[in-house]
C-alpha positions in Angstrom: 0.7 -38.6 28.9 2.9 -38.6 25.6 3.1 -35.0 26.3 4.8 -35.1 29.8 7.0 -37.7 28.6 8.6 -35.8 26.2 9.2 -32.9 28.7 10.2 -35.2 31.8 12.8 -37.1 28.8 14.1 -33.8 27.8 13.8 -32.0 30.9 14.2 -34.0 33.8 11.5 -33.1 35.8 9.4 -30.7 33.9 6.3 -32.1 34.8 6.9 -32.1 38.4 5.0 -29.0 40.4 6.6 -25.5 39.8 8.2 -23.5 42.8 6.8 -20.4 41.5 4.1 -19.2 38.9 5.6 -18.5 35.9 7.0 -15.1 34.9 5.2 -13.8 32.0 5.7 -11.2 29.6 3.6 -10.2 26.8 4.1 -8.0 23.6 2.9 -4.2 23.3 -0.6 -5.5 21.5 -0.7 -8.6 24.3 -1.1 -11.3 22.0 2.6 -12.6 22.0 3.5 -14.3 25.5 6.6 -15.7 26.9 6.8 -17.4 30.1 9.4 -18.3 32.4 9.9 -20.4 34.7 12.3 -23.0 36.7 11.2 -26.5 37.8 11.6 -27.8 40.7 14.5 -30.2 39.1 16.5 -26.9 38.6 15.8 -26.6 35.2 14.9 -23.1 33.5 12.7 -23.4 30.6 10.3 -21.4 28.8 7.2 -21.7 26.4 5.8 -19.4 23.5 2.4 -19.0 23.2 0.4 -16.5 20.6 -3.2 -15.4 20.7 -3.8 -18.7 23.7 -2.6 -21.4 21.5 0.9 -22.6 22.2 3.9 -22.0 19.6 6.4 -23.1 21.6 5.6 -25.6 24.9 8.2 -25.7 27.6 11.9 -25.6 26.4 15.3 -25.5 27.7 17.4 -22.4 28.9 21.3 -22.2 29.7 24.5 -23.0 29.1 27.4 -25.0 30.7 30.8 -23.1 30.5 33.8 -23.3 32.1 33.6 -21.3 35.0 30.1 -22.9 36.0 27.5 -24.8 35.0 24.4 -22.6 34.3 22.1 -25.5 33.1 21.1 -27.3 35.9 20.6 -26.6 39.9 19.1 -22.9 39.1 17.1 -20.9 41.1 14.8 -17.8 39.6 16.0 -15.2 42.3 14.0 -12.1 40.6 13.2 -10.4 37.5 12.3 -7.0 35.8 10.1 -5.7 33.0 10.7 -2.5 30.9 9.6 -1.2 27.9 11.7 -0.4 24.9 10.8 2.2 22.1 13.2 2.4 18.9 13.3 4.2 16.0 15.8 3.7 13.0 16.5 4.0 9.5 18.0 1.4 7.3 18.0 1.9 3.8 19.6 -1.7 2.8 17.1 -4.0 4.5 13.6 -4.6 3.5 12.1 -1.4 5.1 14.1 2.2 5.3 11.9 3.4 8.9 11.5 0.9 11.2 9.8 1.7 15.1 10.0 -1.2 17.0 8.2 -1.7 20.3 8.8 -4.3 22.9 8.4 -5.4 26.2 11.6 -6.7 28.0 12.0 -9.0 30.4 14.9 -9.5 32.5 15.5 -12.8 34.5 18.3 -13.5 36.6 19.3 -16.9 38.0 21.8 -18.2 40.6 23.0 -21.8 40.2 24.1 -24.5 42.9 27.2 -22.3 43.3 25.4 -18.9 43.9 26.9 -17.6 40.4 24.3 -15.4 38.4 23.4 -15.8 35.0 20.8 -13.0 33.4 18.5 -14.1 30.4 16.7 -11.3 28.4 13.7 -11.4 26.7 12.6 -8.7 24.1 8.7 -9.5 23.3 7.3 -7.3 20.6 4.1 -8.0 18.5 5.3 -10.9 16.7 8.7 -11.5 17.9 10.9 -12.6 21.1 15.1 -12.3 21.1 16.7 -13.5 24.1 19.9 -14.2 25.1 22.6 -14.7 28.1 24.6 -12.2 30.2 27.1 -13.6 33.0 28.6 -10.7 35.1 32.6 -11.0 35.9 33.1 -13.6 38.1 35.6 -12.6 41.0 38.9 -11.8 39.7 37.7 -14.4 36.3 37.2 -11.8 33.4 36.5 -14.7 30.7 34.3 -17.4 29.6 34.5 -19.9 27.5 30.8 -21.7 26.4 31.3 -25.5 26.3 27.5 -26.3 25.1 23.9 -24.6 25.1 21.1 -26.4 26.1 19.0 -23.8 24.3 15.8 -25.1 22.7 13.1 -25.1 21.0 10.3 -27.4 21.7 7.4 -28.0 19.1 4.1 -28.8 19.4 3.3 -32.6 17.7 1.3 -31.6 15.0 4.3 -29.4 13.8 5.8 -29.7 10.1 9.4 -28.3 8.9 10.9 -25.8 6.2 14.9 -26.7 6.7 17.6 -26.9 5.1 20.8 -29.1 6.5 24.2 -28.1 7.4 26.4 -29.9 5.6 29.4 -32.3 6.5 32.6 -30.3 7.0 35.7 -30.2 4.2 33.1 -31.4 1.4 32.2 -29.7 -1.9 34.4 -27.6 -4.4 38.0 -27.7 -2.9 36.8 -28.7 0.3 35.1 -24.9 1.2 32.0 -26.6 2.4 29.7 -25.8 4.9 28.4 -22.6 3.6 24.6 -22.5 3.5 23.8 -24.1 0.1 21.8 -27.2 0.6 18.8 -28.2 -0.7 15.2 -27.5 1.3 12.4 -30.3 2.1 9.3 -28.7 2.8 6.5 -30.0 5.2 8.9 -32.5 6.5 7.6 -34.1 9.8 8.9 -32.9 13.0 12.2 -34.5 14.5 13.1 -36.0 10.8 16.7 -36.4 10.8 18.4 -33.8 8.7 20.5 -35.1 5.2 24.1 -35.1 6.6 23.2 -35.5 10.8 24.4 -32.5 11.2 21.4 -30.3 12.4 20.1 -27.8 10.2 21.2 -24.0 9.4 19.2 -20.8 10.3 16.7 -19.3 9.4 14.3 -22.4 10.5 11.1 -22.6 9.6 8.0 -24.2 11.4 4.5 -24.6 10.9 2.5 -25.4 13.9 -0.4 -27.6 12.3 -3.2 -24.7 12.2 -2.3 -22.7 14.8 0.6 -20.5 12.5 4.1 -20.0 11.9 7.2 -20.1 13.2 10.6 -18.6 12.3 13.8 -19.4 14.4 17.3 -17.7 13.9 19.6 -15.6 15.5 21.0 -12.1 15.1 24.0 -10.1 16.8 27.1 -12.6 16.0 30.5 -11.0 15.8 33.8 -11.9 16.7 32.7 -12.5 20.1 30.7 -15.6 19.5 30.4 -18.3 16.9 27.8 -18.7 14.6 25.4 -21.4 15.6 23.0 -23.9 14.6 20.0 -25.7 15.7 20.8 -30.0 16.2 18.8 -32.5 14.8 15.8 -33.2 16.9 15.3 -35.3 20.0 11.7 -35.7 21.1 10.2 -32.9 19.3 13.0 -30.2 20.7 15.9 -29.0 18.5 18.7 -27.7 20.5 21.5 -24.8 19.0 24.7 -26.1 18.0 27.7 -25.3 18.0 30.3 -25.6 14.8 31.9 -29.1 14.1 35.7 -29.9 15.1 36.1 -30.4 11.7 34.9 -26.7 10.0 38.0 -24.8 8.7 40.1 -27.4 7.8 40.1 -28.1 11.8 41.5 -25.0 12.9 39.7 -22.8 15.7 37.7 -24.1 18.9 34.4 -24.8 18.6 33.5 -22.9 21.8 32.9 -19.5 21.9 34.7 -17.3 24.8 34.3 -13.7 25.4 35.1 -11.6 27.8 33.2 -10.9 31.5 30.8 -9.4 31.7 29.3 -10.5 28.5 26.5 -11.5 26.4 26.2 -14.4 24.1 24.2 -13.4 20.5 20.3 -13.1 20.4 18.1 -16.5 18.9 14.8 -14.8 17.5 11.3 -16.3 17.3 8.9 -15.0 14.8 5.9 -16.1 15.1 2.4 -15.5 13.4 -1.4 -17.3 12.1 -0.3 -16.2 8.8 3.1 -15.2 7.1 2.8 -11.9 7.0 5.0 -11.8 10.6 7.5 -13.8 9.1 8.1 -11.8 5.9 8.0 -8.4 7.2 9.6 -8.9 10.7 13.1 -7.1 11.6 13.7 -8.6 14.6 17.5 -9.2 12.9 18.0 -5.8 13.0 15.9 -4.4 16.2 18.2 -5.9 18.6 21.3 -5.0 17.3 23.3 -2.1 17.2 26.1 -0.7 14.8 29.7 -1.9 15.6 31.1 1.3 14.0 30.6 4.3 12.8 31.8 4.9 8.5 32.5 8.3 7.5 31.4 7.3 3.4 28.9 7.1 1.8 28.1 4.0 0.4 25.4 3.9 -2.9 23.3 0.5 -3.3 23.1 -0.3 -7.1 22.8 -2.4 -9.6 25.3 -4.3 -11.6 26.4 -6.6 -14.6 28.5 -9.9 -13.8 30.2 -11.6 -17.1 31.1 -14.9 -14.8 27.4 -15.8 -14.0 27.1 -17.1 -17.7 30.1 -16.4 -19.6 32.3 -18.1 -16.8 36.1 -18.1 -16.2 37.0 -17.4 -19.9 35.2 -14.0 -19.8 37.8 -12.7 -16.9 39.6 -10.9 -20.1 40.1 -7.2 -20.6 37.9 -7.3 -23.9 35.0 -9.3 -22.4 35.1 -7.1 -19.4 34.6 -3.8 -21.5 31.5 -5.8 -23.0 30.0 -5.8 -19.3 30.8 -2.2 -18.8 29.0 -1.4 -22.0 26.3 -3.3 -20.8 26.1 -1.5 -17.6 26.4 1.6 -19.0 23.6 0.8 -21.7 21.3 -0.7 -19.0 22.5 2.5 -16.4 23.5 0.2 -13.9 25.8 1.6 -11.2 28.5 -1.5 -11.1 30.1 -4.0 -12.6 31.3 -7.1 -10.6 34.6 -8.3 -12.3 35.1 -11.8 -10.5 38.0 -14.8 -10.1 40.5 -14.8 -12.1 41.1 -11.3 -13.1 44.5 -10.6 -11.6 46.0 -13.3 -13.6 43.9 -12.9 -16.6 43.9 -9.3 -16.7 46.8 -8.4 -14.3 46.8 -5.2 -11.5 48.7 -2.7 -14.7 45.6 -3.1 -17.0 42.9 -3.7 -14.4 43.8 0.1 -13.7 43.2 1.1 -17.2 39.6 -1.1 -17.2 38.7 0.7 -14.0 39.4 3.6 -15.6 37.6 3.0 -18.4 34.7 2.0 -16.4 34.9 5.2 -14.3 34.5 6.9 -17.9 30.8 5.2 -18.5 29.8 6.3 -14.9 30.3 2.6 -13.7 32.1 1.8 -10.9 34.0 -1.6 -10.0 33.3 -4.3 -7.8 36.6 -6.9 -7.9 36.8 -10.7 -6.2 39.0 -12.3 -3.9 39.1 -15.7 -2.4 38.9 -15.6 1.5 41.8 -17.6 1.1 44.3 -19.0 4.9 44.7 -22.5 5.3 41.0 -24.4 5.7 40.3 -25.1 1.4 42.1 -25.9 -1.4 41.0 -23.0 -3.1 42.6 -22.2 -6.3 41.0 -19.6 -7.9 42.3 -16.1 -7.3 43.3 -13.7 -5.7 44.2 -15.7 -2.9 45.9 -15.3 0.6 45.1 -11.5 0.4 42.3 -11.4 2.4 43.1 -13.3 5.9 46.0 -11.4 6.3 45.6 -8.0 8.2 48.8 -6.6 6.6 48.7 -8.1 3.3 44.6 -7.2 3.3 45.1 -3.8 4.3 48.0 -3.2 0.9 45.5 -4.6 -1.0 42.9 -2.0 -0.1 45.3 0.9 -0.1 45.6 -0.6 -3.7 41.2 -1.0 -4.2 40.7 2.6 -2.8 43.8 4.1 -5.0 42.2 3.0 -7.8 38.7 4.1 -7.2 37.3 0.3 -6.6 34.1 0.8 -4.4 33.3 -2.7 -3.2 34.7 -6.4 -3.0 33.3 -9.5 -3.1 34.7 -12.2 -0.4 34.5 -15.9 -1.4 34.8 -19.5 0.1 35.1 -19.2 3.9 33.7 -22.8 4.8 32.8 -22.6 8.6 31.1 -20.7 11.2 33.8 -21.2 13.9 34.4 -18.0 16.3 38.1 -17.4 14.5 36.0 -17.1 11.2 33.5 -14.8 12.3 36.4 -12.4 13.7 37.7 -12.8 10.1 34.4 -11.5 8.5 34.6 -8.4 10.8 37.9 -8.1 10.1 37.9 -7.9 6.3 34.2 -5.6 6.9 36.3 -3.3 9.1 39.4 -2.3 7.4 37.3 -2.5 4.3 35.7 0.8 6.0 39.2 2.4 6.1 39.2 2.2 2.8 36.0 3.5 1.7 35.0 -0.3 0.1 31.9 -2.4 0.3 31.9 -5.7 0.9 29.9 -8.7 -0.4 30.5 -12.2 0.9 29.9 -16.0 -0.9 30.7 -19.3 -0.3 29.9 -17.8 3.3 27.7 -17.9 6.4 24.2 -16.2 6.8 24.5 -12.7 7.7 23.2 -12.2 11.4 22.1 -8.5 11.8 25.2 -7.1 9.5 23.1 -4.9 7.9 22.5 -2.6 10.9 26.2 -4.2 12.4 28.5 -2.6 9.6 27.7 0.5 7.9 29.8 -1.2 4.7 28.2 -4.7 4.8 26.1 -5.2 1.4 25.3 -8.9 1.4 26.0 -12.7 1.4 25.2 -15.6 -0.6 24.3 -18.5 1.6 21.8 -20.0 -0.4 22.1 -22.8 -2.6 22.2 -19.4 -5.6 22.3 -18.9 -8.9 25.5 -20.4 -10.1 24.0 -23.9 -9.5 21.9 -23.5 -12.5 24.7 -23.2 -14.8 26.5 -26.5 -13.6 23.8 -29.1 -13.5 20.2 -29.3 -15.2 18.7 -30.2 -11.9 18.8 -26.7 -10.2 17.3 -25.4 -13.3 14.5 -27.4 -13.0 14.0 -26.9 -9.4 14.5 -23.1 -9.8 10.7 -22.2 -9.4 10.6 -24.3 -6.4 13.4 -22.9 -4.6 12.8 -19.3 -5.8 9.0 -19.7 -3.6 11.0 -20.8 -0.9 13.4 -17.7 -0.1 11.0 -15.0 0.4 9.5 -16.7 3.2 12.7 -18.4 5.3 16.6 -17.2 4.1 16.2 -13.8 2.7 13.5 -12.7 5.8 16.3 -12.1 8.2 19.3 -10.7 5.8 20.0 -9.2 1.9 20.5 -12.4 -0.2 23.3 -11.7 -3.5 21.4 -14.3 -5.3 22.6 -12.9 -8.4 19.6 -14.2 -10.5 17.7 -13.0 -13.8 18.4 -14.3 -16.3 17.2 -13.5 -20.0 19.5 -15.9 -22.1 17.1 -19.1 -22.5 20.0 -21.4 -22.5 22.9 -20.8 -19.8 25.8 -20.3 -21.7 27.9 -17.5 -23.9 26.1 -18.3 -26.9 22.8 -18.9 -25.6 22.5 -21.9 -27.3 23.9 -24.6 -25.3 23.8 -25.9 -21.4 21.3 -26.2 -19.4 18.1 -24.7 -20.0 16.3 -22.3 -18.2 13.0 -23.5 -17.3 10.7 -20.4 -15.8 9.4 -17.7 -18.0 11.0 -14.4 -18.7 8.3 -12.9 -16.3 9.3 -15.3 -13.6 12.8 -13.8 -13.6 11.4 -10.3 -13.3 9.8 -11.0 -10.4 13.0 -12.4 -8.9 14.4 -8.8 -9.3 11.8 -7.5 -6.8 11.3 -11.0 -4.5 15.4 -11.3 -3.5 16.2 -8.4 -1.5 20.0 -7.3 -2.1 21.1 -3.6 -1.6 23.5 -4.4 -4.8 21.7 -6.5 -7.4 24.7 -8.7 -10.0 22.3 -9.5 -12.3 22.8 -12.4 -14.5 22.1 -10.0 -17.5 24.3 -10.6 -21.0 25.4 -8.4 -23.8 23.4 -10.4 -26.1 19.9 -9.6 -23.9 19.7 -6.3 -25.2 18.9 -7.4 -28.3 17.7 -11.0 -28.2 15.4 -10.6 -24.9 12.3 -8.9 -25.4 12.1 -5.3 -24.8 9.8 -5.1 -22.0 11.9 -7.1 -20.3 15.1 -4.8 -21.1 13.1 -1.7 -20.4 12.1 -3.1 -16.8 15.3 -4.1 -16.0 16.5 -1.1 -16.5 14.1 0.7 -13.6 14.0 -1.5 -11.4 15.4 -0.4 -8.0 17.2 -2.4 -5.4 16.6 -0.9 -2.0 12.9 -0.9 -0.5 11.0 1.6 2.0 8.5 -1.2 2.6 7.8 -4.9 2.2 4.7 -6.3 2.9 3.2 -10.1 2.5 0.4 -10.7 -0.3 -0.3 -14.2 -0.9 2.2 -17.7 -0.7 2.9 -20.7 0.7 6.8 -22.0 0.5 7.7 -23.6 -2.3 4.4 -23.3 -4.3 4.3 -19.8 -4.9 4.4 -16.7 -3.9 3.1 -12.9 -3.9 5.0 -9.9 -2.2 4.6 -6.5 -2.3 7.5 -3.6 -2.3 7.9 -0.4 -2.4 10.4 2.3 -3.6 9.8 5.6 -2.9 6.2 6.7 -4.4 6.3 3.4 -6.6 4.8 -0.2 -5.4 5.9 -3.3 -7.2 4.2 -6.5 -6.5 5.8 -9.5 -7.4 4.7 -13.2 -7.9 5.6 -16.6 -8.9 4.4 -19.7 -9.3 6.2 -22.9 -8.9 3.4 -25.4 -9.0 3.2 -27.1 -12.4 -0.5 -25.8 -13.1 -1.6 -22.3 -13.8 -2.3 -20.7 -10.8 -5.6 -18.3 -10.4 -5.5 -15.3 -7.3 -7.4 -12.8 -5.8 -5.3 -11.0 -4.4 -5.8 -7.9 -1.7 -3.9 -4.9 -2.9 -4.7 -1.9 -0.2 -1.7 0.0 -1.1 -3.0 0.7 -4.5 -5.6 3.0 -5.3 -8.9 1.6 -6.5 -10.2 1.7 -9.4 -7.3 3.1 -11.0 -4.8 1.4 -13.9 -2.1 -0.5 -13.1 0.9 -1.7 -15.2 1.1 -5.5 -15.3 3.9 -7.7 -16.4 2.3 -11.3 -17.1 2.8 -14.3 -18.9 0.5 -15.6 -21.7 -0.9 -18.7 -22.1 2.3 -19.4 -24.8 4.0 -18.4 -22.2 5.4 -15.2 -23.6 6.0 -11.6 -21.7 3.4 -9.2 -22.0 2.8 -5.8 -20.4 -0.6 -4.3 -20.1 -3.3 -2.3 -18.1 -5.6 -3.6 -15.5 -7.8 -1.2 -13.0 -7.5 -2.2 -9.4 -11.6 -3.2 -8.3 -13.2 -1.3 -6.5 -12.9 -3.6 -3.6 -8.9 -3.0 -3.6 -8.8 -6.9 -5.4 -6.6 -8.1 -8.6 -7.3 -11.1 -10.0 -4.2 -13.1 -12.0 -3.3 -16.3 -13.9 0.3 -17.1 -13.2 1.2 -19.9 -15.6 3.1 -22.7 -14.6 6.7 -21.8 -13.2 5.4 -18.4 -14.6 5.2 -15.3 -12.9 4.1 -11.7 -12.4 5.2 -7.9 -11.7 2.3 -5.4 -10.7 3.8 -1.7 -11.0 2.4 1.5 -10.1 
């Protein structure tokens, strides 16, 4: 009874007899299902269910727009199935080779008008995308979305990994929302989120025994918003659309494109364990490349004086230290960050780029998103919302050799904003430059999207730790989280390890770093980012221990395969990655008592050595040998907030 309550509150009649068996589609190995349906109210829903037991039970399709209402009074009029069989390569996601197999099932719907709306569904083993289409509608050739009713409707028993969007116009010079809030894990279902606001993508679920569930959405560009999903109501979370307020109010909050059209794909990941979750790439198996670049960009590695040193390191000396340091470690980049035009000034950033170019480093330089929605101060500003002023600025960049920028503070996922990202990512390719975004949105397929995209920030990231003791010591927490909800569905420029025990110049003031030094070497393999700005100081190389050095200085950044060991968010966690011919298996453990596995390691040969990176009980880095059993097992201590790296 409870049960069709909830459905006949949220939709209408949903417990009143169907006019037609569901339509049902299945993934390639059958244990995925999706089925269709409308009621007899008019409604179209649909329900997820994965080996018999039900992810997902009977949620809301459509959308109400301003040429018709394609919520309500819908008929099913017919439907196909095909099969889709895809193979690409990716080097700057978390596999290179990717084949992905699905079903797809197309469903098209008339409303009380007789205007047709398609929805697709793409079903492979452990994921469905779906999303709109409307055709051109007489002589109207454009559409504006007023709302989705799009949902997701959990079972009961279900608990919650999310984090909340944030009120608009808040935090440093009013740049807020931009991903960077603080988790709650195994939160009851329907549990109002911080701010009232909904929460952001990715979403994470765990439906009592029966598994997981990831929810996101993939395929945003100028044509859309970015969305998110709304606080719950009875169990179902619905996606939202941007506040009013985002921006600085500038820019509807309803999306329009042009007819025919399609709106972005929502993704469902679902799984008994979270292997599905961690190694899907559904973000990128739906989407397709927006352009075409005729360079070739090189993922890397890189120092970052700003991370630690902060604003007073944006000098010409200080920045030479950071090129040495790149140089000495063989890192490809250097990220030189706010504050250098005025500190350094364009006449001598050419001779330190030129300097750089002499130690085989290349430059990465920042610039503040800039317009008229902050109060941003730091600079450059009002260079990059500007098409003519941005593109004088990168005949500038690509003059000088500059390889890649780093975009900051864009506070809102508004449709205008989205056309600025592609903006700045496309005539960025003109000019042969990479791009990195912070202070940003969550990158929704980009990778696959824009040949010259190489990551975002939204995630409450490194840079926290240096301002307040409190992300310090909730570091080992947060770091357990990432692997299994925001860096699944898109790179993540965390910009983390860190070898200086205290977080400042000296290393011996501000807040303290509380995880081991073999914790933070697992970072380096557990965030995935095609360019890695490590948090790395002059100083390391001689006051960190040389293991740790020496590792850094291997350690790759791009991955030919990711695969899910051991973990449970936000206690701890084991993944496994590999580079070429070379596996590294990482771990960490937040919980605050050593931690004892068994853990399952088919990739490596058995019976053979391995190198292990490990703390000891005084909490110091060690590296030694350890044969793999013979049963393909390796058995670990992870001390508290410790960690480990497993190479061979």
């Amino acid at each position: 009874m409870k049960k069709e309550l909830k459905l006949a509150l949220l939709l209408l009649a949903a417990a009143l007899p169907l006019k037609a068996q569901d339509v049902i589609v299945k993934g390639p190995d059958g244990n995925l299902q999706v089925a269709v349906t409308c009621t007899e109210a008019g409604k179209a829903v649909y329900s997820v269910s994965y080996k018999g037991k039900q992810m997902l039970e009977n949620s809301p399709l459509g959308m109400n727009t301003n040429v018709g209402d394609f919520a309500q009074g819908l008929k099913l009029t017919g439907h196909e199935v095909s099969k889709i069989d895809d193979r690409y390569s990716l080097e700057r996601i978390k596999t290179s080779q990717v084949h992905y197999r699905a079903n797809e099932l197309n469903c098209f719907f008339d409303n009380a008008r007789g205007q047709k709306m398609q929805v697709t569904f793409r079903v492979s083993d452990n994921d469905v995308a779906f999303r709109y289409t409307l055709p051109r509608q007489g002589d109207t050739g454009s559409v504006r979305v007023m709302s989705e009713c799009t949902g997701f409707a959990f079972p009961d028993k279900t608990t919650t990994f999310l984090c909340p969007q944030s009120d608009a116009m808040i935090g440093w010079k009013r740049s807020k929302p931009s991903y960077e809030e603080e988790y709650k894990p195994d939160a009851p279902l329907g549990e109002r989120s911080h701010y009232g606001h909904g929460y952001t993508f990715p979403c994470l679920f765990r439906v009592g025994e029966n598994g997981w569930v990831l929810v996101s959405e993939t395929g945003v560009d100028s044509r859309y918003c970015a969305s998110h999903l709304s606080d719950a109501a009875n169990g179902v979370y619905t996606v939202a659309f941007p506040m009013p307020e985002e921006n600085n109010g500038n820019g509807t909050v309803e999306p329009a494109f042009a007819l025919p059209g399609s709106t972005p794909w929502r993704t469902i990941t679902v799984g008994e364990t979270l292997k599905p979750v961690v190694e899907t790439t559904v973000p990128w198996d739906v989407v397709t490349p927006r352009y075409t670049t005729k360079h070739d960009y090189k993922p890397g590695r890189s120092t970052w004086s700003w991370i630690v040193w902060q604003d007073d390191s944006m000098n010409y000396d200080d920045q030479v230290r950071y090129i040495d340091l790149a140089a000495d470690m063989g890192y490809e980049y250097i990220l030189i960050d706010s504050g250098w035009d005025q500190q350094i000034g364009y006449e001598r950033m050419a001779q330190l780029i030129k300097y750089a170019r002499s130690k085989q480093v290349d430059v990465f330089l920042w610039y503040s998103s800039s317009g008229y929605w902050n109060d941003i101060v730091q600079s450059p500003t009002n260079r990059m919302d500007n098409s003519i002023i941005r593109k004088q600025e990168m005949n500038w960049l690509q003059s000088q050799g500059v390889k890649g920028i780093k975009v900051d503070f864009f506070g809102g996922d508004k449709q205008e904003t989205i056309r600025l990202y592609e903006e700045i990512l496309s005539d960025a390719d003109d000019h042969g430059l990479m791009v990195i975004f912070h202070g940003c949105t969550l990158p929704r397929g980009w990778e696959r999207m824009y040949p010259n995209y190489v990551g975002s920030e939204a995630v409450l990231a490194s840079e926290n730790m240096i301002f307040r003791q409190h992300f310090c010591d909730n570091e080992a927490f947060n770091a357990t989280l990432h692997p299994f909800i925001r860096n699944t569905v898109g790179c993540m420029e965390f910009g983390g390890v860190f070898l200086n025990k205290r977080l400042n110049r000296g290393n011996d003031g501000g807040t303290t770093r509380r995880t081991t030094d073999i914790f933070q070497l697992a970072t380096a393999v557990l965030f995935q980012n095609p360019i890695q700005n490590f948090a790395l100081t002059p100083n390391n190389l001689t006051d960190a221990p040389a293991l740790c050095i020496d590792f850094m200085k291997q350690v790759p950044t791009t991955w030919d395969e990711t695969r899910f060991i051991d973990g449970y968010p936000g206690r701890y966690v084991v993944l496994a990655r590999r580079h070429g011919n070379i596996w590294y298996i990482a771990a960490a453990n937040a919980t605050a008592e050593p931690l004892k596995l068994k853990l399952s390691l088919p990739m490596l040969p058995a019976g053979e050595a391995v190198s292990v990176y490990l703390d000891d009980k005084k909490l110091q880095p060690q590296c030694k040998e350890q044969k793999i059993k013979s049963d393909g097992t390796l058995q670990l201590t992870l001390q508290p907030q410790g960690g480990a790296v497993i190479v061979k």
